[in-house]
C-alpha positions as CSV (number, residue, x, y, z in Angstrom):
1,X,0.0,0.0,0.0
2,X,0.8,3.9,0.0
3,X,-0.8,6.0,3.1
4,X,-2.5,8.8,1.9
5,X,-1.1,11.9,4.5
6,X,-3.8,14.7,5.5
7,X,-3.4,17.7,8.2
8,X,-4.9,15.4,10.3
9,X,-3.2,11.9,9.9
10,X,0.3,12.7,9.8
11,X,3.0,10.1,10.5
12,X,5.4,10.3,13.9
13,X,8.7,8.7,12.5
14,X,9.9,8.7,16.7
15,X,13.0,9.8,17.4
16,X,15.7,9.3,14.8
17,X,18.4,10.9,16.9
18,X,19.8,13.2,14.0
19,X,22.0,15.6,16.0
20,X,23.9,16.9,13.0
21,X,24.7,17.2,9.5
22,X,25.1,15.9,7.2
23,X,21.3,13.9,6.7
24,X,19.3,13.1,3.6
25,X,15.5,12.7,3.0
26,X,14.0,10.9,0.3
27,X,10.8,9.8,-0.7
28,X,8.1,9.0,-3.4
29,X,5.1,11.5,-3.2
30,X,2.1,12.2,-5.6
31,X,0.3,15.0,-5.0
32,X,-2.9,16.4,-6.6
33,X,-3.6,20.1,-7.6
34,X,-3.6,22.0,-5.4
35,X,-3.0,25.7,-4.1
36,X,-1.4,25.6,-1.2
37,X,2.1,24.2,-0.2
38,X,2.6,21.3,1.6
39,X,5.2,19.7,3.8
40,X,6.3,16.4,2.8
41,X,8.9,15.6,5.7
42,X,9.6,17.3,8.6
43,X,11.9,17.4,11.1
44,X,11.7,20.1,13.7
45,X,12.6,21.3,17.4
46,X,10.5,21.4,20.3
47,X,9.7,25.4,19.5
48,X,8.7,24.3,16.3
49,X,10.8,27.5,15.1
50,X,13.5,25.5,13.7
51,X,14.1,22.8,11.2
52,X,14.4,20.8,8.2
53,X,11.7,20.4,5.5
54,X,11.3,18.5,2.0
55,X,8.5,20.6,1.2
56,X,5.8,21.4,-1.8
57,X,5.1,24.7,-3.3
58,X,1.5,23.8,-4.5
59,X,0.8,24.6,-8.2
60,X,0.9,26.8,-10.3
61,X,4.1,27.1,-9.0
62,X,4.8,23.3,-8.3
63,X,8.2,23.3,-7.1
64,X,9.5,21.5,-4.2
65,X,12.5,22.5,-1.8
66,X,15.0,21.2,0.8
67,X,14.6,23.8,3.5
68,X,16.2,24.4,6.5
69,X,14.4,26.8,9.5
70,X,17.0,28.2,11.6
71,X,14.8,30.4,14.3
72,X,12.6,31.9,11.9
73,X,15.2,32.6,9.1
74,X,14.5,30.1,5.5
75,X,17.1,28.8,3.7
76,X,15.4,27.0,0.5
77,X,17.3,25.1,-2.0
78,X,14.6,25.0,-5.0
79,X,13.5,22.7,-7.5
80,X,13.8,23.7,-10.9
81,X,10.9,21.2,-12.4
82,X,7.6,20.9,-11.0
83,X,5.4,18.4,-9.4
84,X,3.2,17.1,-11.9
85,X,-0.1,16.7,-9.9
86,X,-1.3,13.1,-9.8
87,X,2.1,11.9,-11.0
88,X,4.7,9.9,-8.7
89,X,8.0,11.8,-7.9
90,X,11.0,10.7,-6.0
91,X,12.3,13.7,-4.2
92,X,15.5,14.3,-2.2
93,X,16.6,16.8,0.0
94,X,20.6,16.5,1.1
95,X,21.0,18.7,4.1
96,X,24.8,18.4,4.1
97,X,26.5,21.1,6.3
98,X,25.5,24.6,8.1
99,X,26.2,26.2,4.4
100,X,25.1,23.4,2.3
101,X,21.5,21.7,1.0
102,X,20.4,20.4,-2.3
103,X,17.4,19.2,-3.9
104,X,17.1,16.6,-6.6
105,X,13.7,16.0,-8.5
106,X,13.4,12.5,-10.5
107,X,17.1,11.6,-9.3
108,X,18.1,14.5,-10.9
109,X,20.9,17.3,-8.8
110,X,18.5,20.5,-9.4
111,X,19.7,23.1,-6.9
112,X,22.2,23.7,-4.0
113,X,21.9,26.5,-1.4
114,X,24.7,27.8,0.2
115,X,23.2,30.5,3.2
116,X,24.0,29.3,6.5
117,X,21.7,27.6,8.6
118,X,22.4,26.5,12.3
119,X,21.4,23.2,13.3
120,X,19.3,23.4,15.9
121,X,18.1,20.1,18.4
122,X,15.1,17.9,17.1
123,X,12.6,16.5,18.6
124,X,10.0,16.0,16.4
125,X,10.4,13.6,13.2
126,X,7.4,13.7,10.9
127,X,6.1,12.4,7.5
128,X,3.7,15.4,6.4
129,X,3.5,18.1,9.4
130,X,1.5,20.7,11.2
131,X,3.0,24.0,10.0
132,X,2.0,23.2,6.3
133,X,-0.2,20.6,6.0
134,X,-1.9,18.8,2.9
135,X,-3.3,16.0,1.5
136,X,-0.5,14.0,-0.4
137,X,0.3,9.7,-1.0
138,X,3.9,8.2,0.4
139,X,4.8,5.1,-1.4
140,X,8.1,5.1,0.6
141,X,10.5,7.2,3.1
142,X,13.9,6.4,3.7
143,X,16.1,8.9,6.4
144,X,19.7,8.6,6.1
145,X,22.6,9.7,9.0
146,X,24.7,10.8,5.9
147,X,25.1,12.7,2.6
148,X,23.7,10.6,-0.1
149,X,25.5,10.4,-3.6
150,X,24.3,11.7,-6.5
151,X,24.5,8.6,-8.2
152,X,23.2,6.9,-5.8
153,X,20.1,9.1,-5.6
154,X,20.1,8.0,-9.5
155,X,19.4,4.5,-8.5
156,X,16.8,5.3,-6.1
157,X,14.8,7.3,-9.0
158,X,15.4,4.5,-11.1
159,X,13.6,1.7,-9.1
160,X,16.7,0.8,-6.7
161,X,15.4,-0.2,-2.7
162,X,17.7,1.7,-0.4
163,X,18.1,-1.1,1.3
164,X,20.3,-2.4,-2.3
165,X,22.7,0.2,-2.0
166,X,25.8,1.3,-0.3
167,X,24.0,3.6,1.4
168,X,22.2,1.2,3.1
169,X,24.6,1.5,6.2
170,X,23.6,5.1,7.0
171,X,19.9,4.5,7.3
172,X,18.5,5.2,10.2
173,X,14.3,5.1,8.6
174,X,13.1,3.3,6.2
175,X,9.0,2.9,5.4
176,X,8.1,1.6,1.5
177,X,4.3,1.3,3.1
178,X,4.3,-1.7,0.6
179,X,2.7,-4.6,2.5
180,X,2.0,-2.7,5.8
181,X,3.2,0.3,8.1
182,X,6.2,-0.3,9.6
183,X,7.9,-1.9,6.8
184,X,10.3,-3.3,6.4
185,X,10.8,-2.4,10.0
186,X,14.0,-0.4,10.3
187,X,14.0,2.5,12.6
188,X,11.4,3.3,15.5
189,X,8.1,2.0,15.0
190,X,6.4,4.8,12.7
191,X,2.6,5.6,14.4
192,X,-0.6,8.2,13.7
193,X,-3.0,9.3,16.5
194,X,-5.5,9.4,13.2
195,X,-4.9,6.3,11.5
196,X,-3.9,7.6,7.6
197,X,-6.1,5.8,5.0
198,X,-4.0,3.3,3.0
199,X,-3.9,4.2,-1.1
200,X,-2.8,1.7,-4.0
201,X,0.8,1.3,-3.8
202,X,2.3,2.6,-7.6
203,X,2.5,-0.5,-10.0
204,X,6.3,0.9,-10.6
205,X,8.8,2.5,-8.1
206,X,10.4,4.3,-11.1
207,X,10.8,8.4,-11.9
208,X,9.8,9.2,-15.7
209,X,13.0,8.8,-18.2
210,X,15.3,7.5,-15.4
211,X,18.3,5.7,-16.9
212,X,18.1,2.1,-16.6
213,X,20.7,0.2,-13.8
214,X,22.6,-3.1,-14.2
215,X,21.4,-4.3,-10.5
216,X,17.7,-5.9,-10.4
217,X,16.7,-4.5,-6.9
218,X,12.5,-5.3,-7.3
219,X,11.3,-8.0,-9.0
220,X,8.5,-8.7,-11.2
221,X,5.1,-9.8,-9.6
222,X,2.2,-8.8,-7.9
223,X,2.0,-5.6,-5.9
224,X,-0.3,-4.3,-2.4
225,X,-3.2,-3.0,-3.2
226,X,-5.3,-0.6,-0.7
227,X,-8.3,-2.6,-0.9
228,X,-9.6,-3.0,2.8
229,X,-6.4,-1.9,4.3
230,X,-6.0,0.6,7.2
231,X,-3.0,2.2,9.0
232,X,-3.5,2.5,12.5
233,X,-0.6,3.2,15.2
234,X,2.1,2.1,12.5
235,X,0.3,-1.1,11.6
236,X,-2.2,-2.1,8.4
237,X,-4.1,-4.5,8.9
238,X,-6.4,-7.0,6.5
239,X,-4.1,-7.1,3.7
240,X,-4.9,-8.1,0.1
241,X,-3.6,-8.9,-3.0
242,X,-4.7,-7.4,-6.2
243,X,-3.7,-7.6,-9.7
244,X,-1.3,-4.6,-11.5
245,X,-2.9,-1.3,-11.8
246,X,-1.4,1.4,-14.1
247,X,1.0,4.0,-13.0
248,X,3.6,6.5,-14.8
249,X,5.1,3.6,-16.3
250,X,4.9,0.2,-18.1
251,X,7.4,-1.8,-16.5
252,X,6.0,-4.3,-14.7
253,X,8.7,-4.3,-11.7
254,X,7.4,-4.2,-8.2
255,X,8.2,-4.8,-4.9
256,X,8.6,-8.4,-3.0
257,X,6.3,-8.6,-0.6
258,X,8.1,-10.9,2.7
C-alpha cells in the first residue's frame, strides 16, 4: 500500500536521533492540484521554530525544496521542475552542512543553497507536518545519517530499494508502506494518532526517463493494493492482494512482498 497523508493523519517517524549534519531525506510522493504548499517531511525542534523540511510549493508554481528553518530565518534550495499533480515523484533533500542543502527531483541534482543555517536540536520527526499541512500519498521514506550520492540518488529514481545500495549502512528510517506500516521495520516504529487511510501502492517504483541500472533491486510480480487496508498506530491490517494497476510507467517491476 501507499498511506494517503492529510493535516490530520500525519506520521510520527519517533526519534531518529539526527543531531547533526550531514542527513538526507527521500521519498516518493504524488500529489494532486492543489493551491497551497505542503510539507512532505519534517523534522523540527520542540519550538517548532526550527528545522528541516522536503516541502511542496502547490501549483501553479509546483516546485519543491530542501529547507532548512533556523529560528525563523528560510534557507530553501529550490527545485527547478515541478510536481506534476497526480504523478509519482522521488524527491531528495541532502542537508549536508551549516552552508550546504540540495534538492534533486526524479534523481536529478537540481539546486544547491549555500546561506548558513544553524542546526538546531530535534525532537520532532514527521512524515507530512503541522505547520503546512496537505493532502498527499507516500509510497516510501527512507532517512539517512549521511550525505547521499548523487548517483546513488540516481538508482533510487530508477527503481533501486535503499536497502540495495551502499547507502544502506547510513539508514536510520526506512517505510516503503508496501505490504503494511512499519515496513520493512527499520528504525522506531512509525505511528498516527489518526490512522492515515492506505492508497494503492504505484505498479512501478520508477521516476519518468530515469536511466536504466545493471542491478535488479524489485522484481516482477504482484503488488499491495489498498483494498480493505487501514494504517493505525504504524500497523495495516487486512491485507490483500490485487492484480497490476497502471502508473507513470509500463514496467511491470514491483516490490517483493516478505
Amino acid at each position: 500500500m501507499a498511506v494517503t497523508i492529510s493535516a490530520s493523519t500525519w506520521l510520527n517517524l519517533g526519534d531518529l536521533a539526527i543531531t547533526d549534519y550531514p542527513f538526507t531525506i527521500s521519498g516518493w510522493f504524488k500529489s494532486e492540484m492543489s493551491g497551497s504548499m505542503q510539507t512532505f517531511v519534517e523534522f523540527k525542534d520542540a519550538s517548532e521554530t526550527s528545522g528541516h523540511l522536503l516541502l511542496y510549493a502547490g501549483h501553479p508554481t509546483g516546485w519543491v525544496a530542501a529547507l532548512t528553518i533556523d529560528q525563523g530565518t528560510v534557507g530553501a534550495a529550490v527545485s527547478v521542475s515541478s510536481v506534476q499533480p497526480g504523478e509519482w515523484h522521488h524527491l531528495a533533500g541532502v542537508f549536508r552542512a551549516v552552508n550546504s542543502r540540495s534538492i534533486y527531483f526524479d534523481g536529478v541534482f537540481e539546486n544547491t543553497l549555500t546561506n548558513p543555517r544553524e542546526f538546531h536540536t530535534l525532537t520532532h520527526y514527521r512524515v507530512g507536518g503541522a505547520s503546512l499541512p496537505g493532502t498527499f500519498d507516500a509510497a516510501e521514506v527512507a532517512i539517512w545519517r549521511s550525505e547521499v550520492a548523487a548517483d546513488q540518488i540516481a538508482e533510487l529514481a530508477a527503481g533501486a530499494t535503499p536497502l540495495s545500495l551502499p547507502c544502506r549502512k547510513d539508514l536510520v528510517a526506512y517505510h516503503d508502506f508496501v505490504a503494511r506500516g512499519n515496513r520493512p521495520g527499520l528504525g522506531p516504529l512509525a505511528t498516527s494518532a489518526q490512522s492515515p487511510a492506505a492508497t494503492t501502492h504505484p505498479r512501478v517504483l520508477k521516476a519518468r526517463n530515469s536511466p536504466v541500472f545493471s542491478q535488479r533491486a524489485r522484481a516482477p510480480g504482484p503488488f499491495w493494493d489498498a483494498a480493505s487496508q487501514s494504517y493505525s498506530a504504524g500497523a495495516a491490517a487486512a491485507e490483500a492482494w490485487a492484480a497490476g494497476l497502471a502508473s507513470n510507467d509500463l514496467d511491470p517491476c514491483a516490490e517483493v512482498i516478505s
